[in-house]
C-alpha positions as CSV (number, residue, x, y, z in Angstrom):
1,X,-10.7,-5.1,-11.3
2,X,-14.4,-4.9,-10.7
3,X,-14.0,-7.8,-8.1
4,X,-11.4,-6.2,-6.4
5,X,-12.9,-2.8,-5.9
6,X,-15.9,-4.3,-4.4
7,X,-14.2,-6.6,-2.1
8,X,-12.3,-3.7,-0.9
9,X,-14.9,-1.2,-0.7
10,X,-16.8,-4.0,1.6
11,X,-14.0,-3.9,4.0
12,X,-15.6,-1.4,7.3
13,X,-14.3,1.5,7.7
14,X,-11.6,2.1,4.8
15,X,-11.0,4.8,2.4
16,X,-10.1,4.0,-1.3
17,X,-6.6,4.0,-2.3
18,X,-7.3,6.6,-5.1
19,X,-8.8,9.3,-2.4
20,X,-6.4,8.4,0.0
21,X,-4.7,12.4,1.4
22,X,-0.9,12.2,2.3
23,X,-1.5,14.2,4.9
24,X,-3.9,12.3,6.8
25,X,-3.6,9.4,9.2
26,X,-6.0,6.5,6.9
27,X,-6.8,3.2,7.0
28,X,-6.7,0.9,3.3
29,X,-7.9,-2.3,2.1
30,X,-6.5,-4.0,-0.7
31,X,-4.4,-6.9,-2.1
32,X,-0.8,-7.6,-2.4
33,X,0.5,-7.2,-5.5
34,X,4.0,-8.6,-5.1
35,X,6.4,-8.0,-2.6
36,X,10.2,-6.7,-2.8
37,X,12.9,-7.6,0.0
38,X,16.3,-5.6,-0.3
39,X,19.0,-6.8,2.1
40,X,21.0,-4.3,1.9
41,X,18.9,-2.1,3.5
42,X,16.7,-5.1,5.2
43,X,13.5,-3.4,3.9
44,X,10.0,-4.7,2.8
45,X,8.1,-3.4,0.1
46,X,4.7,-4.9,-0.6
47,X,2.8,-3.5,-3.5
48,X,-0.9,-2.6,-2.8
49,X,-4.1,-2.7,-5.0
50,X,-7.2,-1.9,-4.1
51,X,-8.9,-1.8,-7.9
52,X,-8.6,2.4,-7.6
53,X,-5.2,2.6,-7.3
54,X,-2.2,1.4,-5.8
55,X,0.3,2.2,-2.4
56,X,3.2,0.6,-1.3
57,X,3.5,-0.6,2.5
58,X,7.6,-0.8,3.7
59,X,9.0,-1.7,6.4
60,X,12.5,-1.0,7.1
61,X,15.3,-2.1,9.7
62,X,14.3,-6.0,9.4
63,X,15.9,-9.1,10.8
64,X,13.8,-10.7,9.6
65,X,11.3,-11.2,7.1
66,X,9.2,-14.1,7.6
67,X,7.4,-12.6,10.4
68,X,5.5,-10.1,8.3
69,X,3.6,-12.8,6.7
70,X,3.4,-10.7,3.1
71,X,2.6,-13.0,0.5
72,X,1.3,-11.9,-3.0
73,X,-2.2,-12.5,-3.8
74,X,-3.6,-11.8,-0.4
75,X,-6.1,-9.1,1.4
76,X,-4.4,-6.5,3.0
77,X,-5.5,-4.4,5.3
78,X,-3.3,-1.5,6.4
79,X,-3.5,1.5,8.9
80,X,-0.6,4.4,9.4
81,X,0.1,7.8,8.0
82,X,0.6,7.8,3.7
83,X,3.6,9.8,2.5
84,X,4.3,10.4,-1.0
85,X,7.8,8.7,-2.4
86,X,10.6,9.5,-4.4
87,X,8.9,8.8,-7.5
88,X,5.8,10.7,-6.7
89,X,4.4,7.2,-5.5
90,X,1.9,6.9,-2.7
91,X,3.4,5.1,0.3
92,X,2.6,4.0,4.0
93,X,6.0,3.4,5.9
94,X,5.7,0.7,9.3
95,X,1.8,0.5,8.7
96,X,0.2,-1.6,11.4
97,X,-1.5,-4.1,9.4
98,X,-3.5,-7.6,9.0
99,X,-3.2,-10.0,6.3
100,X,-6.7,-11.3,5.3
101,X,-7.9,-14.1,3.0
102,X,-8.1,-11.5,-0.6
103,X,-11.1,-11.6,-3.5
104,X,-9.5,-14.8,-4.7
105,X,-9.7,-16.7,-1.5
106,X,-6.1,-16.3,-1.1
């Protein structure tokens, strides 16, 4: 975890996930957990960790998937307005966004 944070923290201009306000416009860094497609819905989850906590990115309405380029184990690094989920979760829907090379190189 103590990798992750400060590979996150060294990304300009970003504000930890765990001080991240809801009701504030933000920009994250972090790296992708895993990622969740649901065609019924044709919506992408990717599942965020910065080392201080953890946001999920969605997109929704796809037709496809492959263009978001979301693969697990890579640096993410996400701007949007957060919202807070069903399940009291922390969430950033239709972020703009860049996928990076993460901690790992990956």
């Amino acid at each position: 975890m103590r990798k992750l944070r400060a590979w996150s923290s060294g990304v300009a201009s970003v504000t930890p996930i765990a001080r991240i306000d809801p009701t504030w416009p933000c920009c994250f860094a972090g790296v992708i957990q895993s990622v969740r497609i649901d065609p019924r819905d044709r919506s992408v989850e990717a599942f965020i960790n910065d080392g201080t906590g953890c946001i999920t990115a969605r997109w929704t309405d796809r037709t496809s998937f492959s263009d978001l380029h979301v693969t697990p184990g890579m640096g993410f690094i996400a701007t949007g307005l957060p919202t807070v989920g069903d399940k009291k979760q922390l969430m950033m829907n239709e972020p703009s966004y860049e996928v990076v090379p993460g901690p790992q190189g990956g």
